[in-house]
N, C-alpha and C positions, 0 to 999 in steps of 0.2 A: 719172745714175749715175756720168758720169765725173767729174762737180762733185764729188761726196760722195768721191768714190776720191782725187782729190786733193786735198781739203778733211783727208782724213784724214792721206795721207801730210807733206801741209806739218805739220799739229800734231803728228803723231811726230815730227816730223824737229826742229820747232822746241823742242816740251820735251824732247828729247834737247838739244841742245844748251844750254836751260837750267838742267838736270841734271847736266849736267856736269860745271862747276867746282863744284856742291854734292857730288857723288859722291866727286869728287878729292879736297876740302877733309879730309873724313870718313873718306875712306880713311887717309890721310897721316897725320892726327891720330889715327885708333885705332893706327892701323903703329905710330906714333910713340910712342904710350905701351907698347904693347906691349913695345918694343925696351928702354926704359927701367926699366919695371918690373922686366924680368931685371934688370937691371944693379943696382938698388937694392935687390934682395928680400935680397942679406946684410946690408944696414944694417939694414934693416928688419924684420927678424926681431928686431933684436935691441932694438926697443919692445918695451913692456909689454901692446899690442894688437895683435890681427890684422886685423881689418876693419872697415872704418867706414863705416855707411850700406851695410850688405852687398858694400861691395867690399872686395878686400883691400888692403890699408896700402899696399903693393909701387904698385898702380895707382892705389892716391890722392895717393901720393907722387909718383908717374911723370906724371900729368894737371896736377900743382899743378908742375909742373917746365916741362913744357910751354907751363903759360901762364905764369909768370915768364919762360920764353924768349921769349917774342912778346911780353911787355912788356917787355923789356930793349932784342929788335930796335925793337921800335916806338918806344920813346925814344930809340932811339940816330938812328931813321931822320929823326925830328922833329930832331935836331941838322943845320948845314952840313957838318960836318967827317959826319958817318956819311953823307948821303946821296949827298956827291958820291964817298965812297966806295964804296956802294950803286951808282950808277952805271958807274964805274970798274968794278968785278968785274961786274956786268950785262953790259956791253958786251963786253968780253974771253974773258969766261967764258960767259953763259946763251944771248946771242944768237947764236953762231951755233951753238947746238943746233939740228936739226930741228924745229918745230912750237914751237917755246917763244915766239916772238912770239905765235903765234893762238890759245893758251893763255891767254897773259898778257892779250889784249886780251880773250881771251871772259869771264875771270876779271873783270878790271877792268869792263867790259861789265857783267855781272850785278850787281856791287857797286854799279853807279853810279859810277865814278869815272873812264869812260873818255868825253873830249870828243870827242875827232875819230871820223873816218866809217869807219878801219880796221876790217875785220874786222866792219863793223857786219851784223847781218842783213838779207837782201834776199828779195825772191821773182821768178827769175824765169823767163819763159817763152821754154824752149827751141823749142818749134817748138807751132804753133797745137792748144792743147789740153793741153801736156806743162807743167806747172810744176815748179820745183825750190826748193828751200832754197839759197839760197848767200850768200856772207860776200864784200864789198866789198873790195876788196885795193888799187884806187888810182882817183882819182876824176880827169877830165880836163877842162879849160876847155871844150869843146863839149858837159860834161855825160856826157859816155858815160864810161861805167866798166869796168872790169877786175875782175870776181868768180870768185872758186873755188867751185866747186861741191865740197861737202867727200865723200866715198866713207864707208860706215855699216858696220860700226862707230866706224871712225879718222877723226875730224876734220880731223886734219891732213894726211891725205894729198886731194886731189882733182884734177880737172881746173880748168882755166882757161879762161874764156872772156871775150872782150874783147864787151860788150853794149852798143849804141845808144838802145835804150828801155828803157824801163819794162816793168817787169812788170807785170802785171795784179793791183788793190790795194796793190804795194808804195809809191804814191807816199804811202802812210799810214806806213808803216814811217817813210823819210827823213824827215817833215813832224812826227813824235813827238817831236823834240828839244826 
């Protein structure tokens, strides 16, 4: 019974954190057009239609803006001159936000685009019978590692624990790369 108890709580815990940056992405992006539609709905009145594909003009307008914006950023990002710009405001400005590294790693993580072992997910067993979800925060030449155990609802806040072994089935996790 305690396998299935914690059989369960690891899968919540892990598609929760798979979910995440899909939640986040969605949210942002409906916010996002939301915000914009206000702003365009006087131009936009002033077409010859209201609604397209049943939404209205205001929000087709506002979503086709949106994704001009992320191709604009993302050719600008594909240029030397934008990304070491990109950079430059990253470092200065996003990182030392709270949580915006294990965000940015979980995001990159999901997408496929993150290579190193930050932030990566682990399983592991706090004391004989207790397993947890936690995310790998720095890796050490005799192998033992440093993982935060993240606190649920908020990812980014948890404990830290400096851990010697393995978890029990994580060494499937690290050997997935």
């Amino acid at each position: 019974m305690k396998r299935i108890f914690s059989f369960l709580v690891s899968a919540i815990g892990a598609g929760f954190f798979v979910l995440l940056p899909v939640v986040l992405i969605v949210f942002i992006v409906l916010e996002t057009v939301d915000i914009l539609a206000g702003l365009v709905t006087p131009i936009t009145e002033m077409l010859p239609i209201e609604e397209l594909g049943g939404f209205a003009i205001a929000t087709v307008v506002a979503f086709l803006l949106v994704l001009l914006t992320r191709l604009l950023v993302g050719m600008l990002m594909k240029s030397k001159l934008g990304h070491s710009l990109w950079h430059a405001v990253e470092n200065k400005v996003f990182k030392p936000l709270p949580g915006y590294t294990l965000v940015k790693s979980l995001t990159q993580r999901f997408a496929g685009d993150s290579l190193d072992e930050r932030f990566a997910p682990a399983v592991v067993t706090l004391t004989e019978g207790v397993e947890t979800v936690a995310f790998i925060v720095e890796t050490y030449e005799d192998g033992s590692r440093t993982v935060m155990v993240p606190f649920a609802p908020t990812p980014t806040l948890g404990n830290i624990y400096h851990v010697m072994q393995w978890g029990i089935d994580s060494r499937e996790l690290f050997e997935r790369k």
